[in-house]
N, C-alpha and C positions, 0 to 999 in steps of 0.2 A: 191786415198783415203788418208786423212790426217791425221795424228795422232789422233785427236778430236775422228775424225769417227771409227779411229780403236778402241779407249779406248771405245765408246760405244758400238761398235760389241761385241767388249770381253764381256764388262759386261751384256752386253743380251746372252751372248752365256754361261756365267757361272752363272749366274740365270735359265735357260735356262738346262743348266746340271744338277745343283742341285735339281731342280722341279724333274726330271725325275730320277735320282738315289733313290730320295725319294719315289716315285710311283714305280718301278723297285722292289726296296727291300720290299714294302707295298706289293706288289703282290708275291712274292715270299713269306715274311711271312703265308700269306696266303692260299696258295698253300700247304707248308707246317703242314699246323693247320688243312688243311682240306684233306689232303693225304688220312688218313683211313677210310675218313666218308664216307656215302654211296651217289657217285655221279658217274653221267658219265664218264669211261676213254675218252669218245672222247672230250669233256667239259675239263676235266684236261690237254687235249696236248693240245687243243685250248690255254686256259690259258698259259702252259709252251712257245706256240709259241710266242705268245706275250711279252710275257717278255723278251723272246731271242731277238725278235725286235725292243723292245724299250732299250733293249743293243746295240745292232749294231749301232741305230742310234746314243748312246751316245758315243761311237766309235766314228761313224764319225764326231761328235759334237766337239770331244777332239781334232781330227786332225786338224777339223777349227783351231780351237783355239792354237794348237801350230804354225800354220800356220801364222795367226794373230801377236802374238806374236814374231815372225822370222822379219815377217814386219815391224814392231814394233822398234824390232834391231837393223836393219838395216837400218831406215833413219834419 
């Protein structure tokens, strides 16, 4: 893969990030506004799961991307 392809991976992959820390903290806002109101606790850990998952993935979004980036570096 040639540098072209890298610089467009990155920028899909930090578009790509940025969508999802937006949505990430949209849900956590959320979650939090509606802590006390009267709702399912099992509805509220569903939600909290998710959010945790759509962390991890941004986790391993980030790895890509320094990975990318190393490549990048390097040729």
């Amino acid at each position: 893969m040639g540098d072209p392809e890298l610089k467009k991976e990155l920028e899909e992959l930090d578009a790509q990030i940025e969508r999802m820390r937006k949505e990430s903290a949209q849900m956590r806002e959320e979650i939090g506004q509606s802590w006390d109101a009267p709702t399912d606790m099992a509805e509220r850990a569903t939600l909290l799961t998710n959010v945790e998952q759509l962390e991890a993935l941004i986790d391993d979004l980030q790895v890509r991307r320094e990975q990318i980036l190393r490549r990048m570096g390097s040729a």
